[in-house]
N, C-alpha and C positions, 0 to 999 in steps of 0.2 A: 511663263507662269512659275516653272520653276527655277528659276531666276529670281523673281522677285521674292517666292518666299523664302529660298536663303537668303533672301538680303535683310529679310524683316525678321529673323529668326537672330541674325550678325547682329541687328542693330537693337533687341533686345538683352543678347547678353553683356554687349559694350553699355546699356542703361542698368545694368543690375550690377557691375562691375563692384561701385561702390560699395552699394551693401555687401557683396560678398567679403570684401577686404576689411568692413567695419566688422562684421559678426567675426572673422578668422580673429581680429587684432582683439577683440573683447577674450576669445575664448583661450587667447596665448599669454594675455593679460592677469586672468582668472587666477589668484594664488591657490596653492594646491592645500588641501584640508589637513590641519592640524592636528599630528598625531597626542593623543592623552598623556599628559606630563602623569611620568609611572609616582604611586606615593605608599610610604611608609607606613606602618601601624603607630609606630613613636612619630612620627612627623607632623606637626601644627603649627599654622601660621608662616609655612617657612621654615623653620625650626627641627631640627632632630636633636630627642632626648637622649641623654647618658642614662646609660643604668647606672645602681648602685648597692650593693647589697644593704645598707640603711636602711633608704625610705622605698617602697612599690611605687608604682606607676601605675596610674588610669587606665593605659591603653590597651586596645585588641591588637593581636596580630598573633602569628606564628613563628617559632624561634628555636634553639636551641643554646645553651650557655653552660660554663663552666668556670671553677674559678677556684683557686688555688692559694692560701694563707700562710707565713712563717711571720710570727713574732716571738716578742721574749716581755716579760714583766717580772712583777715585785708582787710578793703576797705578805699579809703581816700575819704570824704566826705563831704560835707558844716558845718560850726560847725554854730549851731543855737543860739540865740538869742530870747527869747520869749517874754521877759519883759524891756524897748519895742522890738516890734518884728524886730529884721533885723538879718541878717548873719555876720556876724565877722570875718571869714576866711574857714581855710579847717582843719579838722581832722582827725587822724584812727580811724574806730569802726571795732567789731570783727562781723563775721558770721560765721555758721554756713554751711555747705551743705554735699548735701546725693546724689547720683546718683545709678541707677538700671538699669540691660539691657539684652536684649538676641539675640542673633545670630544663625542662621539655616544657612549653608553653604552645599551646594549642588554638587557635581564631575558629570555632563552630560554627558564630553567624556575624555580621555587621560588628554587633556590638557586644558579646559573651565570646570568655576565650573560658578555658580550662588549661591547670598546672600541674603538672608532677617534680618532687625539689628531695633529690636525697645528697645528706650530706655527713660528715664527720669531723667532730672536731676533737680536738688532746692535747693534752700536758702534762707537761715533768717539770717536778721539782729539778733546777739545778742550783752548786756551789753546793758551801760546807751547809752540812745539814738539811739544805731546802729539802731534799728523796723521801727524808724523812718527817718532815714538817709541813709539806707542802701535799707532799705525794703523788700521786699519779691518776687522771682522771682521762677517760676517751667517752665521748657521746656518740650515739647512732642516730638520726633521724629522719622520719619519712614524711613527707607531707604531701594531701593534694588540697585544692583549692579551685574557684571558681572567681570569676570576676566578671561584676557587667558593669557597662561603660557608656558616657554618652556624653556626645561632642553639645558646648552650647558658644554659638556660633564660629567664628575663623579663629579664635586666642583662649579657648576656653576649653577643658574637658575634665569631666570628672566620672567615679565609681565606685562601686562596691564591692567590695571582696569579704570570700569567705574560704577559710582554710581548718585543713584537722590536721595536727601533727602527731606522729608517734615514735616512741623509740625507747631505747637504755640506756643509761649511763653507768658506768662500772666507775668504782674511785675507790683506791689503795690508802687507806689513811693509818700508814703505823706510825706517826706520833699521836692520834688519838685513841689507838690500842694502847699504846704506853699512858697515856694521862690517866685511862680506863683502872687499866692494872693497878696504878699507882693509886687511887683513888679505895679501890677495891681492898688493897693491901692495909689500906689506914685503917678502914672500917672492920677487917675480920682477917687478922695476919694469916690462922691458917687457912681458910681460904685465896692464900696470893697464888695470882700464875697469871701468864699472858695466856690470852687467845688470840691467835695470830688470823683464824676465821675472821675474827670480828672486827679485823679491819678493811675485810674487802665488804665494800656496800655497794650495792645494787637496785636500783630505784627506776621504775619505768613511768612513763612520761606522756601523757594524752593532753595536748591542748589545742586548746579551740581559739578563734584569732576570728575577729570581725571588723575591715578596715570601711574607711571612708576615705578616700585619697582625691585630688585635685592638680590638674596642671594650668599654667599660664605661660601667652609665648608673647612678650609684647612687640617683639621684633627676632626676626631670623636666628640673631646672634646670642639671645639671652632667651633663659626660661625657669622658670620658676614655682615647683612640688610643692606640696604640703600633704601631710599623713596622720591619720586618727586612727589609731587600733585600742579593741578591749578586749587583751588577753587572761583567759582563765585555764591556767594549767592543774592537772590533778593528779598527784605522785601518790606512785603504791611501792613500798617498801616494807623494812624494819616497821615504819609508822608512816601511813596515808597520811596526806593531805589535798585539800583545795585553797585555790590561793586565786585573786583577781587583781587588775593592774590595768595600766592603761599606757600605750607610746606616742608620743609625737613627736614628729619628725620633719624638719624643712630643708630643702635644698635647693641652691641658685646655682645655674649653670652657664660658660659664655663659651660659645664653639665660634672660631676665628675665619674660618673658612668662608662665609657670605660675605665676610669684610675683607680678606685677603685672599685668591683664590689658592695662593701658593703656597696658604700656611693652615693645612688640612686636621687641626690640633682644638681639643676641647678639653674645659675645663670644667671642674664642678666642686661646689664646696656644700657638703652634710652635715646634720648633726640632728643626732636622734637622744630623746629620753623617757626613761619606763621609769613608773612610779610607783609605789602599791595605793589601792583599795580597800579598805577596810583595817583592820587590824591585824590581820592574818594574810598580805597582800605579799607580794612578787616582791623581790628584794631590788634596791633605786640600783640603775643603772645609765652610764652617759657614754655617748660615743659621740667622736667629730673624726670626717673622713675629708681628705682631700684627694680629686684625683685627678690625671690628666688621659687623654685620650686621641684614639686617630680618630677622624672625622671622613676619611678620603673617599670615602665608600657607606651608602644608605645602607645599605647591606651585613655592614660588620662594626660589632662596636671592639675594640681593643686597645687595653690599657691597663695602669695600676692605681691602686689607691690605697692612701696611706690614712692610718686609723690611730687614734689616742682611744682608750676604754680606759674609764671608772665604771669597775663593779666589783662581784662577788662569786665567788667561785664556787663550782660544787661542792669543796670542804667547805663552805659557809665562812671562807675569809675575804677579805675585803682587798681589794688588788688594783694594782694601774700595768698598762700595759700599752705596745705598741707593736702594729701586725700593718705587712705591706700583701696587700691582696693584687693577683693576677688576674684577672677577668677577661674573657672571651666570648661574644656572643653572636651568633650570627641568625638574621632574618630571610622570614620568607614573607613575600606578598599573598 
């Protein structure tokens, strides 16, 4: 008897054999589960965006950046006269300027980040005369802001932002103490004298800034910003004012790395412009930035970029200039 039911117990497991070997070879087969491709707050479509200090960006995410300016320009200016004293026309002298900055950028939820951006910018007159023609100006500025955001499908995002900025500007102007004087001395001889207070001015600076900004990614290697701001700044001085304006701003970008892996290099080409508003508006300003970038790493953008400016300076002269900005900026998920 028990005999036979080992033998029928053998000659069950020799019939199941199969199946055991099918079910073992399916579960050896079974590919193992797909860990989640890690992604970017700048990342769409494939794609990761350069910063720039030009135009914003759409996107959420967390970060922190810094970034670093030296250029030099031309302002056009009163051409002086000292012996005797009067003005003669308008000249270029050259300056100098230096700007420094840093940005905390903060992701709250999906789609709303919050910013904090303090920065400084200056110049000096240099060459014959410019110190005195040009003068000497440094800005303070603090800003925060808010931005919400929303992805519309795989190639598309766009947002809103809203920023308040504050701060001072101090500017040394003794060739228009001296125009002052000179001016002064025609009208009532004995009343002449320089006042040499009167050329340091001091003006603080409250503006409001409300963007509408847009990205596009139509392929991995290219992308391409677009930027709508209407800025109203309101200066308290010597003599208050309010002023409105408007900026636009577009930027195409190609990062080389999806198409060669071994050349980790991006590129991007800016160009921003402020207009005024009304009669009483923000003074026209143009800038085109080119820059290049390492791509090696989702994590870190690092790179320079090179800037042409048409505008107007604190002295309210008119200037071209050219500034190599150093940029650094590193994400968090």
């Amino acid at each position: 008897m028990k005999r036979l039911t080992l033998a029928a117990a053998l000659a069950g497991i020799l019939a199941a054999g199969p199946a055991f070997a099918q079910e073992a070879t399916a579960t050896a087969a079974k590919p193992a589960a797909a860990s989640p491709v890690e992604k970017f707050g700048r990342e769409m479509g494939g794609h990761l965006f350069l910063p720039s200090h030009i135009i914003d960006d759409p996107f959420s995410y967390t970060a922190f950046g810094m970034y670093f300016g030296l250029g030099a320009g031309n302002a056009l200016g009163p051409a002086l006269q000292l012996s005797p004293p009067a003005v003669v026309g308008e000249k270029w002298y050259g300056y100098t300027g230096l700007g420094l900055g840093m940005i905390l950028n903060v992701r709250i939820l999906e789609y709303l980040s919050a910013r904090a951006i303090l920065n400084t910018t200056a110049y000096l007159g240099t060459g014959s005369g410019a110190a005195l023609t040009v003068g000497t100006s440094a800005r303070f500025t603090g800003t925060v802001g808010v931005k919400g955001s929303l992805p519309v499908g795989e190639n598309f995002r766009f947002a809103v932002t809203l920023d308040g900025s504050y701060g001072p500007v101090y500017s040394l102007l003794l060739a228009q103490g001296f125009v002052d004087a000179l001016n002064q001395c025609r009208t009532d001889p004995s009343r002449c004298s320089v006042d040499l207070g009167a050329a340091l001015q001091t003006v603080d600076t409250l503006t409001w800034v409300g963007g509408l900004v847009g990205s596009w990614a139509p392929t991995p290697y290219l992308g391409v910003t677009g930027n709508f701001q209407f800025i109203a700044p309101t200066k308290t001085g010597s003599v208050s004012s309010s002023q409105n304006g408007v900026t636009l701003a577009i930027m195409g970008e190609f990062d080389a790395k999806p198409i060669w892996n071994w050349l980790p290099v991006g590129m991007n080409l800016a160009y921003q412009l402020t207009t005024p508003v009304g009669g009483s508006g923000v003074a026209t300003a143009q800038e085109t930035g080119f820059g290049f970038y390492y791509t090696g790493r989702k994590d870190l953008a690092l790179g320079v970029e090179l800037d042409w400016k048409w505008s107007t300076l604190e002295t309210q002269q008119v200037s071209t200039a050219t500034l190599a900005w150093f940029n650094f900026r590193y994400y968090w998920n």
